[in-house]
N, C-alpha and C positions, 0 to 999 in steps of 0.2 A: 470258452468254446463249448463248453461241457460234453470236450472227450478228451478222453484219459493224454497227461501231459508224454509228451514224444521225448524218451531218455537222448543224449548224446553223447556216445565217448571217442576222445580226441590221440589216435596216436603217432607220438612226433611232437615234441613240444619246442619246437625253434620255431624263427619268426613266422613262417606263413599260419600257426596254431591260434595265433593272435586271436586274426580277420575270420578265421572259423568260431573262435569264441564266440567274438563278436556277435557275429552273424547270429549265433544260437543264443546267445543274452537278448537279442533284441527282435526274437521271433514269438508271438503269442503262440505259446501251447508249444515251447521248448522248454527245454532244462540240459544244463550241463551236467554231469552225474561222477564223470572221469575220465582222467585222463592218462596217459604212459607214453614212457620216454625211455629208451637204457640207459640213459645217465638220471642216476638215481634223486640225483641233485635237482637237475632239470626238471624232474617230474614233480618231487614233493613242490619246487617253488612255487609252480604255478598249479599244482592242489592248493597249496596254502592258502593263495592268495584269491582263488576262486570258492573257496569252503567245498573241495569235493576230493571226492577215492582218488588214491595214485596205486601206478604201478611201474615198474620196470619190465615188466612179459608182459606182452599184451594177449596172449591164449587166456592168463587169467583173469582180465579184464571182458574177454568172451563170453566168460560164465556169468557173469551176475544180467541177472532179471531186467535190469534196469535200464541195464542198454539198448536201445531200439536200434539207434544208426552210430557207425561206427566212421568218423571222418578220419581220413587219410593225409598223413601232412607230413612226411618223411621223406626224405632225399627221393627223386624219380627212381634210382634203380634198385630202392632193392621193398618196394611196394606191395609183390604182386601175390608171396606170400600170405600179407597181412590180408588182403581184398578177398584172395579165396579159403583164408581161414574165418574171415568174419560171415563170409556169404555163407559156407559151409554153419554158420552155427547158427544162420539164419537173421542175422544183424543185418541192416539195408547198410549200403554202403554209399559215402562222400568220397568222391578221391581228387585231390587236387592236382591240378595240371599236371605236367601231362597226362592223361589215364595210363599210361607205362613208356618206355624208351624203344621198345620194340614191337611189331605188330603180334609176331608169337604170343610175345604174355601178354598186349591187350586184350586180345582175341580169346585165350584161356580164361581172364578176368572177367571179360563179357558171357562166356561160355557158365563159369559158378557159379555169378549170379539167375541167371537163365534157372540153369539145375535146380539152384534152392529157390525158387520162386521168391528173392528180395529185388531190391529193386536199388540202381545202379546208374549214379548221376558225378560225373565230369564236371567240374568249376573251370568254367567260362564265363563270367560274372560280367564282363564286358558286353555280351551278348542282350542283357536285360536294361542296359541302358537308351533312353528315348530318343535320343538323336540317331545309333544306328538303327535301332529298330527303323523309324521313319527313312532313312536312307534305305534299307534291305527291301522295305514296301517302295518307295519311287524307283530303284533298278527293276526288283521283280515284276510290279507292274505297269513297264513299257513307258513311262514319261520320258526314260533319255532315251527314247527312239532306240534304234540298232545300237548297244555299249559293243562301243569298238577296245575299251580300256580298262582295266580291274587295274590297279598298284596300290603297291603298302610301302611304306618307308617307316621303318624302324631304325632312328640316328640317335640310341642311347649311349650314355657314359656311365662305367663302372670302372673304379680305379682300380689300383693290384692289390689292396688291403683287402676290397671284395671277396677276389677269389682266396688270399691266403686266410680270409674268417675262417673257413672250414676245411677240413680235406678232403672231402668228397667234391667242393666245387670246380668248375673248370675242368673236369675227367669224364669221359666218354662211357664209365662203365657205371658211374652213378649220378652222372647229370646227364649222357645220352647226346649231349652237345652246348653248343653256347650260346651265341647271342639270336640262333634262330629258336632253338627248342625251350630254352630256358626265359631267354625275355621276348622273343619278337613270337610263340607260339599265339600268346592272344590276338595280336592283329593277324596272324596267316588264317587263325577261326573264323575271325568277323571277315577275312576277304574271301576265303571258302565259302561261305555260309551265306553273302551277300551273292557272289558268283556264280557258283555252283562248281559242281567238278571240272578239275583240270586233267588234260590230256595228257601234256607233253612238258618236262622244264629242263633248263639247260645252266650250268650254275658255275660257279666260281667261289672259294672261300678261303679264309688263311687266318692265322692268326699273326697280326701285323704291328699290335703293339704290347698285349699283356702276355706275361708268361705264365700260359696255358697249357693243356694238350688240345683243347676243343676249338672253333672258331671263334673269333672275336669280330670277324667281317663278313660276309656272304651277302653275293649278289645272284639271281634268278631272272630268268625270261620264263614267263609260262605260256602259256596255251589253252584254252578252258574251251571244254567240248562244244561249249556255243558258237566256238569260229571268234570270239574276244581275244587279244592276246594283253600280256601285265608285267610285271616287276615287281620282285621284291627285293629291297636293299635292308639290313640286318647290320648293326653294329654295336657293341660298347666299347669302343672308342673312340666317340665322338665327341670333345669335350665344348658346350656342356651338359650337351645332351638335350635334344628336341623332343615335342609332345612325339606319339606314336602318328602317324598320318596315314588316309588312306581317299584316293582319288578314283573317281568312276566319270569314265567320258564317253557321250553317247554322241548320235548324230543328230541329237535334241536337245542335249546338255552336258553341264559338267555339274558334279558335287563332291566336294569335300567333307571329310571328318577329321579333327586332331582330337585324337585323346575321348573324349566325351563331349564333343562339341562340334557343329556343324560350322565349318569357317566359311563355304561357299557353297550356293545351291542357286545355281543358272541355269535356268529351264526355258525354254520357249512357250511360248505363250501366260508365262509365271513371271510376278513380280520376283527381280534379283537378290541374293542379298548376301555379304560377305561379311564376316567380323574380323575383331581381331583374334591377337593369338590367345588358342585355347591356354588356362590359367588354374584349371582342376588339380583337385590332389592326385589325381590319375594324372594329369599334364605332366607335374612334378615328380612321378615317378621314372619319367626318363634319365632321372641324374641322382633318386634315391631312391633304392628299392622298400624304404618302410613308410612310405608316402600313401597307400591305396588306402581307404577306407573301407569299412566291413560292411558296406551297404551294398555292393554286387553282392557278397557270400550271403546276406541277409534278404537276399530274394531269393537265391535257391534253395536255402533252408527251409524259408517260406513255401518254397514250392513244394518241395518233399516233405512237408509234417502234413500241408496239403492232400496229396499223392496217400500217405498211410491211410490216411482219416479215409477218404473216398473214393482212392483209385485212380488208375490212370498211368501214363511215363512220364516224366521228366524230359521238358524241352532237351535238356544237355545228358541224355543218355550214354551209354557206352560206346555203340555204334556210332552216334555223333563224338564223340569223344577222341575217338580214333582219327577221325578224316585228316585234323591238323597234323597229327602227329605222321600218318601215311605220306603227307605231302612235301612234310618236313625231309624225312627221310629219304623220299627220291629227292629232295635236292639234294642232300648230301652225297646222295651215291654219284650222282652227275657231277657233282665239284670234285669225287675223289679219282674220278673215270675218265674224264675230260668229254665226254657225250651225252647226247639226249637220253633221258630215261622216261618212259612211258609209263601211266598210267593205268590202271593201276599196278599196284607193284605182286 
C-alpha cells in the first residue's frame, strides 16, 4: 500500500475475538500487535498462538505506539469504559454488537470519540453483504411500489449449555437482553436500515423454555414513519433453528432474504425468481453460534484502515450503531408495559 501498516489490538478474547482476528489477518495493510483478556490464561493463549503482546489490563495495552484501533469484544455491558478510555488515548475504536445495552453509554461512547477526534465503527457485518445491499437499493428505490410490509423473523436455537457457558450470558445487566439484543440485533439493523425509522411498536416477550433471566421469545408489531407497518418474531428456542429471514411486500412486489441469500424477488415488470433454502455459514448460525465467518468483520476492517489512510466515516458508525439497539429497547419496554411505546425513546 505504501502506508504505514494500521496496529490492532483486541480486548476480550472469547469467541467473538476470533472473527475480529480474522478480519484483521486478512485485511492488507493490518497487523495484529495485541491483545488482553482478565483471565490471564485466556490472553497469553491466543498471544501465543498469534505471535503477539498479551495483557490482562487493557489501560496498558493503551500505551504502546503500536496500537492504532483498539477492537472491542467483551460481554455487552461492561464495554463502555474500555471505548472511552481507548478513544480518550486516541486509539480509533471497533466495538462489536451491540455499541452498548443502554442508549446513556451509547450516547457517551459516541460523545469520546467525537472529543478525541478517533473514529468509531459498530460491526454490523451483515450489512456489507450483496444480496441485502441489492434488496435495501430495490425497496429504497421504489420498485415494490408503495411497501406496505418490513418483517424479520429471527427462529434460532440455542440450548441451555449456551447460556450456562458463561455467567454473564442470559443476564440483563451484562447481555442487555436475549434473543432480540443478543441474536436477532443483526436482522432488526438490516430491517432498520432497509426501512427506515419506526414510529410506534407494540411487543410481547417471555422466556418460555430456557432458564434465563432475559427473553428467549419476543414478538413485535411496528409501525415505520412511512405509514409501512412489520413484525418482528425473535427466538432461541426453536429447535432446529432457521436461516434469520426478512420479507419486504410492496404493492409492486414481494422479496425475500434468508441469511445472506435472496430466496424470492417478485417484481412486476421483472423476471421472477425463488431459491431454495439459504445454506450459508451465516444460515447455519441459527443453530451454532461459531458458524459466521470473518469475512463481514474483514470488510469493516477494510473499511477503517481505509478511513485512517484517507479519511472519511464508516458506513456503521456510532450514530448508526445505536438505531438497532434504540429499537430493540422500546420493544422491550412495551413487552414489559403492556402498551405501545413511541419513538423515539
Amino acid at each position: 500500500m505504501g502506508e504505514k501498516t494500521v496496529g490492532f489490538g483486541i480486548v476480550g478474547c472469547g469467541v467473538v475475538a476470533d472473527y475480529h482476528i480474522g478480519g484483521v489477518q486478512g485485511t492488507d495493510g493490518a497487523r495484529l500487535v495485541a491483545v488482553s483478556d482478565v483471565v490471564e490464561e485466556r490472553a497469553r493463549e491466543v498471544a501465543e498462538k498469534h505471535g503477539v503482546q498479551w495483557y490482562t489490563d487493557y489501560k496498558e495495552m493503551l500505551q504502546s505506539s503500536e496500537v492504532d484501533v483498539v477492537c472491542i469484544t467483551t460481554p455487552s455491558g461492561i464495554r463502555i469504559p474500555i471505548a472511552t478510555d481507548a478513544a480518550a488515548a486516541g486509539k480509533h475504536v471497533i466495538i462489536e454488537k451491540p455499541i452498548d445495552i443502554t442508549l446513556e453509554k451509547a450516547d457517551l461512547i459516541i460523545k469520546a470519540a467525537d472529543d478525541a477526534g478517533v473514529k468509531l465503527m459498530c460491526i454490523f457485518q451483515l450489512r456489507y453483504g450483496d444480496a441485502v445491499r441489492q434488496v435495501r437499493e430495490a425497496v429504497q428505490s421504489g420498485k415494490l411500489g408503495k411497501v406496505v410490509l418490513g418483517d424479520a423473523y429471527i427462529k434460532w436455537y440455542r440450548p441451555q449449555e449456551y447460556y450456562d457457558s458463561a455467567g454473564w450470558r442470559g443476564t440483563w445487566a451484562m447481555e442487555g437482553g436475549g434473543a432480540l439484543m443478543t441474536q436477532g440485533i443483526h436482522t432488526v439493523d438490516l430491517l432498520h436500515w432497509i426501512m427506515g425509522p419506526v414510529k410506534r411498536v407494540y411487543a410481547r416477550m417471555g422466556s418460555l423454555v430456557h432458564d434465563v433471566e432475559v427473553e428467549d421469545t419476543v414478538v413485535a408489531t411496528l409501525e415505520y414513519e412511512s405509514g409501512a407497518l412489520g413484525v418482528v418474531e425473535a427466538t432461541t428456542a426453536s429447535l432446529p433453528g432457521m436461516p434469520a429471514k426478512l420479507e419486504f411486500s410492496g404493492s409492486k412486489g414481494t422479496i425475500a432474504v434468508e441469511a445472506d441469500q435472496i430466496t424470492v424477488w417478485d417484481i412486476e415488470g421483472e423476471e421472477s425468481m425463488a431459491v431454495g433454502e439459504a445454506s450459508s455459514d451465516v444460515a447455519k448460525a441459527a443453530s451454532d453460534s461459531k458458524t459466521f465467518g470473518a469475512e463481514g468483520h474483514k470488510a469493516q476492517i477494510t473499511e477503517m484502515v481505509r478511513i485512517i489512510h484517507e479519511g472519511g466515516e464508516p458506513a456503521v458508525n456510532g450514530p448508526e450503531g445505536r438505531k438497532s439497539v434504540e429499537l430493540i429497547l422500546a420493544i422491550y419496554e412495551s413487552a414489559r408495559t403492556g402498551k405501545p411505546v413511541e419513538l423515539p425513546l
